[in-house]
N, C-alpha and C positions, 0 to 999 in steps of 0.2 A: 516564160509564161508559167505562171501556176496551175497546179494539175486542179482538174475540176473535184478529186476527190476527196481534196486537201479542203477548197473552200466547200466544201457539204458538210465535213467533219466539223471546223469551224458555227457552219451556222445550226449546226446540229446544237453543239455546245450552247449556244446561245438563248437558244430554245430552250432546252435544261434551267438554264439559269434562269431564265424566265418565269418558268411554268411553279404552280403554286407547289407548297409543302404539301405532300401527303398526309392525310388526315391520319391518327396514331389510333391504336383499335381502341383506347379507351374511348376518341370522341366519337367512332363509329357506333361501337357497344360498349359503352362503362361500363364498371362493376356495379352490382348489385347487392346492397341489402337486405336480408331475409329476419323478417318480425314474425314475430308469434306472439297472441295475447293468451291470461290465464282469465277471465273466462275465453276459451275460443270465442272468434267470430267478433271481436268489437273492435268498431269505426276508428282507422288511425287516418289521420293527418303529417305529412308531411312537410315542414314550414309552412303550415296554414294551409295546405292544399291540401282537400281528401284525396283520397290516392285506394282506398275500400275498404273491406273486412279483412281481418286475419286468418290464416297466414297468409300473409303477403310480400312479395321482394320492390323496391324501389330502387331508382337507378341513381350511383354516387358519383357524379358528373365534376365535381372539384375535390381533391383531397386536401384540401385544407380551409375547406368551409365548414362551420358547424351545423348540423343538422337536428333543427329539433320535432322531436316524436311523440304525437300524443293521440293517445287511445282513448276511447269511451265507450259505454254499454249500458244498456238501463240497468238501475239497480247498483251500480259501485258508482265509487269519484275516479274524476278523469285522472289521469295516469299521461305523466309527460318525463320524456327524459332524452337531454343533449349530445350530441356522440359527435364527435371528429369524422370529417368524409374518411381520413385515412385507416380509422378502426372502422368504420361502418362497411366499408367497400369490401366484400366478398367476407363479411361478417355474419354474426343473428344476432337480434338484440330480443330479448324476452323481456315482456313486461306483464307485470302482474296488478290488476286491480283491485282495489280495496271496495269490499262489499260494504254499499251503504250504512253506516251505525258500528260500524268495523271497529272506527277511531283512528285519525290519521296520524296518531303520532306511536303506534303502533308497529313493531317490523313485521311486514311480511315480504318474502322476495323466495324464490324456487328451491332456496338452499334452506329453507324455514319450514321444517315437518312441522311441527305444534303449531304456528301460528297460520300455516294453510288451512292443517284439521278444523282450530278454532274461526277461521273462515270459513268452510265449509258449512261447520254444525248451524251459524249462522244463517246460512243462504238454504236447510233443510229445514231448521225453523220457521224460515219465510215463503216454504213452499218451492223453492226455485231448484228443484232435485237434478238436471240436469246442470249446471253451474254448481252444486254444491258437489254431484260426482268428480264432475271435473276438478275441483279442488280437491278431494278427496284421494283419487289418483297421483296429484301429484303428490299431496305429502307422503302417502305409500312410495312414493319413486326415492323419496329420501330416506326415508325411515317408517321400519315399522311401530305403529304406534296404533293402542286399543281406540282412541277415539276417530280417526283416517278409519278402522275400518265399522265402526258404529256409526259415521257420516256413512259412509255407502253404501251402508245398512240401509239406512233410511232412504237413501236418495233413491235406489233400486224400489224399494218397497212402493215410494211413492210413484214410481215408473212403472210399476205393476210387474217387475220381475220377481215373483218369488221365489225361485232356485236360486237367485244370487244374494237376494234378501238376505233368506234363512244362513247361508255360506257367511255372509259378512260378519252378521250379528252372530252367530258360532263361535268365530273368530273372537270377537269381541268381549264373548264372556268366557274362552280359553284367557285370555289377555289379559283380565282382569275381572277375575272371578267373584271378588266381592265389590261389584260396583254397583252403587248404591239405587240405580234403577233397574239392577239383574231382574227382577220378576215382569217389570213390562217387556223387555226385551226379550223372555221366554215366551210370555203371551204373545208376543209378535210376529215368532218362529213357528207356535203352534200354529199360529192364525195364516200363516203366509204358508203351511204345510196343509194347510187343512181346508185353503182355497175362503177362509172368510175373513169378510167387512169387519175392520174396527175403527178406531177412533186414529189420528196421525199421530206419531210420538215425536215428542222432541228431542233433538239432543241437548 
């Protein structure tokens, strides 16, 4: 006779074989994607799915699909760009917008001090002082450069901070002391020192 512990072990086995594959932690929780847009805050799309506002992470559920990303925002061209699941997954992918009238054949990307600043001065000609800070920051993240901080001169000014106003535009005429609209740019300091209304400067 066979011991009855022998055919347990048995049907135990059998059971095993049976029973399905454990799911692997990526299909429980993939990795994830982490975007960031330059202006913050615009609508990205994930293969035609919105998925929300920036920053935001998305989940890389095949590494060897491509994935493609496209952002939007009033005011710039939509911004799209393709990544591999297997760089995307436990990635960041940074995308930068091109402010409308920018010109798209133009470089601009995070490593581009001058061509952010001249995005900026753009988006504070347009009034858009928070987007134009924003770019503003970042070309200072690269380099320092007299017109990075004459955009955030203005973009401040136009936010009604004067202490950083006046700070910026300081800078700005240390930076480059014979720049060719140094007197508005004094009037500005004065004006943002002395608590009065003028007219918006451009850069």
């Amino acid at each position: 006779m066979t011991p009855r512990h022998g055919s347990a072990s048995l049907l135990g086995l059998a059971v095993l074989a049976c029973a399905p594959k454990a799911p692997s932690w990526s299909e429980v929780r993939p990795p994830e994607a982490y975007v960031e847009t330059l202006p913050p805050g615009a609508l990205v799309q994930v293969n035609g799915e919105e998925v929300g506002r920036a920053p935001l992470t998305f989940p890389v559920r095949d590494p060897d699909a491509t994935y493609r990303v496209r952002a939007h925002s009033s005011g710039f061209e939509v911004a799209e760009v393709e990544v591999p699941g297997a760089k995307a997954a436990n990635g960041r992918l940074d995308i930068v917008l091109r402010p409308t009238g920018f010109g798209s054949q133009r470089r601009l990307d995070l490593g581009d001090a001058a061509g952010l600043a001249q995005a900026g001065a753009l988006l504070a000609k347009a009034g858009h002082a928070t987007e134009a800070l924003a770019f503003a920051k970042a070309s200072l993240a690269v380099a320092e450069t007299a017109l990075a901080h004459r955009v955030a001169g203005e973009a401040y000014r136009q936010l009604g901070d004067r202490s950083r106003a006046v700070q910026e535009f300081s800078v700005y005429i240390t930076l480059q002391p014979d720049a060719p609209d140094r007197a508005a740019v004094e009037k500005a300091i004065e004006a943002a020192r002395g608590d009065i209304t003028i007219p918006g400067l451009r850069p």
